[in-house]
N, C-alpha and C positions, 0 to 999 in steps of 0.2 A: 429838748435835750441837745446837748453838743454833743462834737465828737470826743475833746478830752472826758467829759464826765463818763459815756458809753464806756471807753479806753479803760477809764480807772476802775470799773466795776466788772468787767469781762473776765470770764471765768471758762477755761474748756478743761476739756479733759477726755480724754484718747482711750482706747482700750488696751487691756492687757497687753496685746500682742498689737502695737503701733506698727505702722507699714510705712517705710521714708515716701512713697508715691501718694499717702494723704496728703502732703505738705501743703499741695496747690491746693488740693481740694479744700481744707481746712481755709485756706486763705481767701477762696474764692464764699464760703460761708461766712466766714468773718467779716467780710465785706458787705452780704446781705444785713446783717444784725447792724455795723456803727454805719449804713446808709442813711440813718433816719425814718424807715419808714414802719416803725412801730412791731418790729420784728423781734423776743424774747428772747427765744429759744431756736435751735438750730439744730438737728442731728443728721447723722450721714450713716444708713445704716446697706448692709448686705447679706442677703436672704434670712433679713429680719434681726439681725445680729448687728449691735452697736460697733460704728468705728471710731465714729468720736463723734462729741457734743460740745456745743459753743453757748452760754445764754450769758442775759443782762438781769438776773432773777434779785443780784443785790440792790438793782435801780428803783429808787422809791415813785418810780410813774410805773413798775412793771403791776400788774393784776394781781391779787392773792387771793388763791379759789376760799384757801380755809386761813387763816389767822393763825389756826391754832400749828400749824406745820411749821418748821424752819425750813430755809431757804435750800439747804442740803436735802432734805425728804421732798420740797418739790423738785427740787431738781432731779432725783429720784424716780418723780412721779411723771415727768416729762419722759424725762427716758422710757418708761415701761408704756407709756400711752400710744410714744411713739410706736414702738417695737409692736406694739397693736394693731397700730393705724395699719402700718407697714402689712400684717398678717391680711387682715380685713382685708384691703386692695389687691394683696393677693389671689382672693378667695376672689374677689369681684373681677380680677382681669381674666381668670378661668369663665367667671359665669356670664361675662360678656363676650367671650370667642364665638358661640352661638350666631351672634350679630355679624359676625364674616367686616368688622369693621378696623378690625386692627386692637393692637395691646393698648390698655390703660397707659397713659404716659403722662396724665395730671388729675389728682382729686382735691376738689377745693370744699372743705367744710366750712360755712359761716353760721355765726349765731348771732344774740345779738347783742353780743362784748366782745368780739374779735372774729377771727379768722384762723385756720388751720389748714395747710397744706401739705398734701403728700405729693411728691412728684417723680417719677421714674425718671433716670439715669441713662442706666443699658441694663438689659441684663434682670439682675438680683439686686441690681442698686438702688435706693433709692434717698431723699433728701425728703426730711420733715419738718415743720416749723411751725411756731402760734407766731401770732401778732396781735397785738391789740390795736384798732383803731377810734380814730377820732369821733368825740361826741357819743349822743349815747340814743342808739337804733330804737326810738320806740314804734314804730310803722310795723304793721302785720308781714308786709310786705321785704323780705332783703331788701339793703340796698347797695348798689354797685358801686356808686360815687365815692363809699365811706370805704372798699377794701380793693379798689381796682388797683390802686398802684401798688400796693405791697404782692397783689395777685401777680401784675407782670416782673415786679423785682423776682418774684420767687420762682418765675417762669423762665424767666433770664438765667441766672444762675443753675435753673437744669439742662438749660443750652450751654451752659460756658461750661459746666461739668462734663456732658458731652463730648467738647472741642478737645479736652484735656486725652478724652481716648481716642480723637483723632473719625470722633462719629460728626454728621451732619446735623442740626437743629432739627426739629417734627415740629418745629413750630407751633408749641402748648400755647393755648390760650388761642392762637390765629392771630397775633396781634402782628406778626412778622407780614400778616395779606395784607395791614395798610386799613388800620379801624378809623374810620370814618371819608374813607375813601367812597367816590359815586357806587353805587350796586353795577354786578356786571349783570350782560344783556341778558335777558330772560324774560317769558311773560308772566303779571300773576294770575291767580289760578279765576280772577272776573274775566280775563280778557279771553276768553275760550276753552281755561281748562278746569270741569269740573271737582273743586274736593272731593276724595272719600269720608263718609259721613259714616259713625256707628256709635250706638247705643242710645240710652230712652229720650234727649233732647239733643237739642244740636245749638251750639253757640253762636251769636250773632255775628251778622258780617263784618264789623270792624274788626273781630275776631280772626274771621275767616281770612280774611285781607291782608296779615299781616304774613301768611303762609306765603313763600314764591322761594324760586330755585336758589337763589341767593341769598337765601335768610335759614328761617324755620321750615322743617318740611314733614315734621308730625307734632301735633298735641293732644292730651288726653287731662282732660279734669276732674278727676275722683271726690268725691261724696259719699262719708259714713262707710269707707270702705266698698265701693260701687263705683263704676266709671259712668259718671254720668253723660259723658258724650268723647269719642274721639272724632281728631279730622286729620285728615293728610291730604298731601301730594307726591306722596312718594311715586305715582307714575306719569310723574309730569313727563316730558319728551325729553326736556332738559335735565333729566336726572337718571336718563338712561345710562351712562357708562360708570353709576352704581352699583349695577347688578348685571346676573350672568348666570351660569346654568344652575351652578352651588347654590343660589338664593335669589330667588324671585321677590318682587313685589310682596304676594302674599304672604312668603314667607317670611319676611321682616314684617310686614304689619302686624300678624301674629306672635311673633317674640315680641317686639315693641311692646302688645298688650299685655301682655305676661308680663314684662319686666316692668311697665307702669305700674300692673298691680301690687307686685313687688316692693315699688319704694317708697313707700311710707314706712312698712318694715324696719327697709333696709337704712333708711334716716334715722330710724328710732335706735337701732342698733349702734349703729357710729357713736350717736351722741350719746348714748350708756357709754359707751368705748371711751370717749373724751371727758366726761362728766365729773372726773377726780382732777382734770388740768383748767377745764374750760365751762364755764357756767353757761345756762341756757340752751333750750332745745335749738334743733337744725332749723333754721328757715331759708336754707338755700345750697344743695348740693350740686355739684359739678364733675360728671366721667366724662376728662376729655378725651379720647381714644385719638388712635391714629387717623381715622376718614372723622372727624366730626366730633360731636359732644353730646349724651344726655345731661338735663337740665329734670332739676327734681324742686319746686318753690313751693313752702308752706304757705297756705291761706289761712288756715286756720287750725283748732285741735282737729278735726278730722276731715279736713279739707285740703286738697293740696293738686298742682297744678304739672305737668309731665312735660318736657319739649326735646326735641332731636332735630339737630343737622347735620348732615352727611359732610358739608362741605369746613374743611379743616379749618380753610382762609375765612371763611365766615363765625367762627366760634364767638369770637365774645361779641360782633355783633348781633348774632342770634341771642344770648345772654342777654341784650341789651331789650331786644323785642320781649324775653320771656319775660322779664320785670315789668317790661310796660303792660300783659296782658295780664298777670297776677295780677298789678295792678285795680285793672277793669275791673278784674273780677270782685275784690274788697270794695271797690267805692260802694258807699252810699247807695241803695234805690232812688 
């Protein structure tokens, strides 16, 4: 697609009560959608309430869930998904306060015909969007290479949202640490420091290996609704000035486990939520919070794979590690 074609099909529309201080904002979304990177739909919504919408829905590359709708009822239907997504993430930035890790400030839903993102602003604000990406995902496994650029375009643009109130970046995603930069110093958990280990088996060390201070620092691998083994390091030495009197060790490893068992749920939920905009089940959800990110990767119908980093700057590298142990997990005997 070019940029005039994008041009000639772009469609927004503002709400009732238009606010002259959208303008940038509008401009700064507008920019996401004719960047090329496979982005729809756009809305900019506060405490769940439309301010205005931007899509490319008359573009004959854009997705059509059903044939039988006109382009005015998806657009429609985008809006109301949005204004969902928005509620949903709401509900989940309360139910992750527990975690003592900071507010929800990016939720990244993938399937395996696009991508969906919700991202916090300031506030009540928030910015939502589909993409469609390239080629067609048929691997058990997400995969990062096919939505990571439209990920950090859309993470971009929650920071330039941001600049606009005169707020700092949280640098969503971590890409702002410098992704593929060396790991900083730290030891992993062979060179002295034991994993904790729990439930009825325990995954191998390649597994285990990939857990250190600068990456992943908890996993959990469910089966048939069961955990079939977690590991951490959440008390490595190096990960002491994560915690403090409010919340210990234990106490995060047991939310953590609660909320593992949780997300299978909580994936099935969302994607009922999207399922009128966006075809195909979740196979890769993303809470990036303030300190860090849960990682939620389908393996299979009732299999699926749990991961957390504490560390902000580390997010889509750890992302990066969680694909590759899903991975492990699906291959072959």
């Amino acid at each position: 697609m070019t940029d005039p074609e994008l041009h000639d099909v772009l469609i927004e529309e503002s709400a009732e009560q238009d606010v002259p201080g959208f303008r940038k904002k509008r401009d700064l979304c507008r920019g996401l959608l004719l960047g090329g990177y496979g982005v729809y739909h756009v809305a900019h919504y506060t405490t769940g309430v439309l301010d205005f919408a931007l899509d490319l829905l008359d573009h004959p590359s854009t997705p059509v869930p059903d044939a039988e709708t006109t382009p005015e009822q998806r657009r429609e239907g985008y809006r109301r998904v949005g204004a969902q997504l928005v509620y949903r993430v709401s509900e989940l930035n309360r139910r992750l306060g527990e975690l003592h890790t900071g507010a929800l400030i990016r939720t990244v839903v993938q399937t395996h015909t696009g991508l969906v993102f919700c991202n916090s602003v300031v506030g009540n604000e928030h910015v939502v969007g589909f993409a469609a990406v390239p080629g067609t995902d048929i691997e058990p496994v997400a995969d990062l290479d096919r939505v990571s650029v439209v990920d950090q375009a859309a993470a971009q643009v929650a920071t330039d949202l941001r600049r606009l109130l005169r707020q700092r970046s949280q640098n969503p995603g971590g890409w702002e640490g410098g992704v593929g930069d060396e790991p900083r110093g730290g030891t992993a958990p062979g060179e002295g420091f034991p994993p904790h280990l729990s439930g009825a088996s325990a995954p191998d060390g390649a597994i285990m290996a990939v857990l250190r201070p600068d990456r992943l620092h908890y996993l959990s691998h469910h089966r048939a609704g069961e955990q079939a083994w977690a590991v951490d390091i959440l008390g490595h030495p190096d990960l002491g000035t994560f915690f403090n009197r409010g919340v210990t060790v234990a106490d995060r490893r047991d939310r953590y486990q609660r909320l593992a068992g949780d997300l299978s749920l909580l994936a099935l939920q969302v994607g009922r939520d999207l399922r009128r905009a966006v075809a195909g089940d979740v196979t890769r959800l993303v809470l990036d919070v303030e300190m860090g990110a849960i990682y939620h990767y389908r393996l299979s119908a009732d299999d699926y794979l749990v991961g957390v980093t504490l560390d902000q700057d580390m997010v889509a590298l750890a992302d990066q590690e969680m694909a590759a142990v899903a991975r492990r997990l699906t291959a072959p005997a």
